[in-house]
N, C-alpha and C positions, 0 to 999 in steps of 0.2 A: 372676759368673764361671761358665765350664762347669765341673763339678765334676768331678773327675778319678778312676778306677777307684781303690781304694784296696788295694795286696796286701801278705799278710807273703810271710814266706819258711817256707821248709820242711823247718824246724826239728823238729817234730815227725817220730819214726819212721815212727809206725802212720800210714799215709793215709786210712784211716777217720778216725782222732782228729783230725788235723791238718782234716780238710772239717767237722767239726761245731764245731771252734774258731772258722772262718773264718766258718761262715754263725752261730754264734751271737754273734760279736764285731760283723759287721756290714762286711766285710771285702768286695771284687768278685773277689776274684783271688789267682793264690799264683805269685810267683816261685821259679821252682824252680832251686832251686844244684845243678850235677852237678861235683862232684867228680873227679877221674881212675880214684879205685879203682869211683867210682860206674858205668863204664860197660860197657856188657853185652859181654859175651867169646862169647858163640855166639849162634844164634835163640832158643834156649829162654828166656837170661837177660833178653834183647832184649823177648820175649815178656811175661816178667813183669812186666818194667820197666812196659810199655805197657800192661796190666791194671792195675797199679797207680795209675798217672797219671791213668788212664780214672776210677779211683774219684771224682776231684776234678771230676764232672759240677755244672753247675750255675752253675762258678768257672771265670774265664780263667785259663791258665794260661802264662807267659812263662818262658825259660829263659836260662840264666845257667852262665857255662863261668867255675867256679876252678881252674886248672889252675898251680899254681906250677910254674916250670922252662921250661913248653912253651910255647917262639913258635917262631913262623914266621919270624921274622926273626934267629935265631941264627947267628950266624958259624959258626960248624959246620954242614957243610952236610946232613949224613945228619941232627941234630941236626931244622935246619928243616925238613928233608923229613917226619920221622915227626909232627915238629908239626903239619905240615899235614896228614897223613894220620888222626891224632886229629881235629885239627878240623870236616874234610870225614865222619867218620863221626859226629859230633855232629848236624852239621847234617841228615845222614840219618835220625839215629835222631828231632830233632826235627821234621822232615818227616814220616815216620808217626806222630808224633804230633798231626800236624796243627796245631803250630805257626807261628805266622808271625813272632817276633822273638827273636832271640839276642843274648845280651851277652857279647862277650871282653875280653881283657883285654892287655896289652904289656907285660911286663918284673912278672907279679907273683909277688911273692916273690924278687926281686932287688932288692939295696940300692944297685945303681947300673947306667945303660944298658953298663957294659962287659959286651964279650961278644955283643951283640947288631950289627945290621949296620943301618943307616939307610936307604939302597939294597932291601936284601931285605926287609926290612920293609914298604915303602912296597908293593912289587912284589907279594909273599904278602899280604899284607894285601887288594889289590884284587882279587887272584886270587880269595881268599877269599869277599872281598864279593862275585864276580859268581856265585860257586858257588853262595853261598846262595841267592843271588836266583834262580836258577834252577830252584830247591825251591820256590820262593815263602815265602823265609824274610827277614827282615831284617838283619842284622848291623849289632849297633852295639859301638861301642867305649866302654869303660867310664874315665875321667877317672880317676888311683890319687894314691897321696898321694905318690908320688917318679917320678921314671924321666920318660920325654919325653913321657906322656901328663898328668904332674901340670903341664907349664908351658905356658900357652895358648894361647901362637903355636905350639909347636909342634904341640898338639892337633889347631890349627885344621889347620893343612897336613897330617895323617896324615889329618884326614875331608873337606876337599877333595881330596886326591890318591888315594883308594880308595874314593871313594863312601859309606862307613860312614854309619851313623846313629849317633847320639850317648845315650850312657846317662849321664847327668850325675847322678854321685852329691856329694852337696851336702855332705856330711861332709869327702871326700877333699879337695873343693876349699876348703876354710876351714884345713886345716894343712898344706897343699901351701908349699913356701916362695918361690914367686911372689905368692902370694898376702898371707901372713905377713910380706912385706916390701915390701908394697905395691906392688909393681912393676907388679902387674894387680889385674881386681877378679874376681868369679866372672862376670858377664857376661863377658869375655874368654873362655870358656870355650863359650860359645855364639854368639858373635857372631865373622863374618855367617851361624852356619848356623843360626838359630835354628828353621828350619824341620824340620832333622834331627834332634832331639830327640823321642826316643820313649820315653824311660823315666827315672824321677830315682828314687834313694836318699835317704831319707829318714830320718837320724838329725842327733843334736848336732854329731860331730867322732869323728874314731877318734883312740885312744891306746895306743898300745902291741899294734897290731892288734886293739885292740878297739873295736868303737860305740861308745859312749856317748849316752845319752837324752838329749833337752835336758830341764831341770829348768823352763822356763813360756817359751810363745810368743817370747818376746821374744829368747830363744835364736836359732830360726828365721825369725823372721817377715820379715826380709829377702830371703833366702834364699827361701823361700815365695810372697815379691810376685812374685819374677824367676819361678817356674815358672809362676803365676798369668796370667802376661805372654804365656806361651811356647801352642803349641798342642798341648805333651805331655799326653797326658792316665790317665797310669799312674806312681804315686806307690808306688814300693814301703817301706814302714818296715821298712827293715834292721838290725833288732835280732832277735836270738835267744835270748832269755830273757823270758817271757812278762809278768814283770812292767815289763821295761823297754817292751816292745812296745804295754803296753796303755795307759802312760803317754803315751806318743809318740803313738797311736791319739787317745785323749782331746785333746792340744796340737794335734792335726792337727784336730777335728773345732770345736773352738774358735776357729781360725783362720778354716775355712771357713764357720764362723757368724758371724763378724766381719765378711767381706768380704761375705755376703749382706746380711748387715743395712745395711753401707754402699752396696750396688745398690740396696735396694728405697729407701734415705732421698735418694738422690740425684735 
């Protein structure tokens, strides 16, 4: 198999600390989560932001918008408008940073699609996607554990009809309740755009909005075949707490030792 970048997140404050974790865990990369308080309000803040990122020389760095509340696709229309105007200044500030993929998100931190508009959505959403592209950024949409992005026919039609690339976090999709009730399997979730997958999540299952670590391969290793399969090859372990993270690190690297060992015996 091609062995895939392997990044945490960026969980740690100090970005000094957080690059000496990375390269002595053995880590390629750090997905970086921006927050909404996280985003710079003048040049100066802007400024620093971009020194600080800069510190993570060495390590790719891919970013990732948690933004509870804010879509583009909200029935309130001043509501969708500043959404998109957050988003479009993300995708700038990750353009100087000389980024090339972003992860959003649809309805997160809502416990149901009311509220949101199907139409605007589909429409903001493409808008979005060609903005970025125009930065030379990627925009993919991130699979959540409720709402129209967790059931996978309707995934699939949100990144056919806006172009998005796909961030398939493998946690969301194991307690999503299409899944949970067999209706679909997690391939559903990628299939036919298996091409547009450019980033996967890698933990157990979230509970209670939290990760959870798998406790030994056999947790994941299904899960794992499928991205194995796929031509993504940026494996982020979304856990933020260092000993769960190094658990999941270790399960990840046991995997990949497995599947070599079956190439070279074949």
């Amino acid at each position: 198999m091609n062995l895939p970048s392997i990044a945490m997140c960026n969980f740690i404050a100090d970005t000094a600390d957080l690059r000496k974790m990375a390269i002595r865990s053995g880590f390629s990369g750090v997905d970086w989560t921006f927050k909404r308080e996280d985003l710079p309000r003048n040049q100066t803040e802007e400024s620093r932001l971009l020194r600080n990122i800069s510190m993570l020389n060495g390590l790719e760095v891919r970013y990732h918008c948690a933004f509870k509340g804010v879509d583009v696709g909200d029935e309130d229309e001043r509501k969708a408008d500043a959404a998109m105007e957050i988003f479009q200044k993300v995708c700038r500030v990750v353009s100087r940073l000389e980024g090339a993929y972003m992860t959003v998100h649809l309805g997160l931190g809502r416990k149901s699609s009311d509220g949101l508009s199907w139409e605007r959505t589909v429409s903001a959403l493409a808008e979005l996607v060609g903005y970025a592209k125009s930065l030379g950024i990627e925009l993919c949409l991130e699979n959540l554990a409720s709402g129209w992005s967790s059931r996978p026919h309707l995934f699939e039609k949100l990144v056919r009809k806006t172009g998005a690339g796909i961030t398939l976090d493998i946690g969301h999709a194991r307690v999503c309740q299409a899944v949970q009730c067999r209706l679909f399997e997690l391939e559903d979730f990628v299939m036919p755009n298996a091409e547009r997958v450019f980033n996967a999540h890698i933990y157990h299952e979230e509970i209670d909005d939290r990760h959870v670590a798998p406790e030994c391969v056999e947790n994941i290793r299904s899960r794992l075949d499928l991205l194995s399969r796929l031509s993504c090859n940026w494996w982020v372990l979304e856990l933020r707490e260092e000993a769960a993270l190094m658990k999941t690190l270790e399960i990840v690297r046991e995997y990949m030792e497995s599947r070599e060992n079956e190439a070279r015996c074949s």
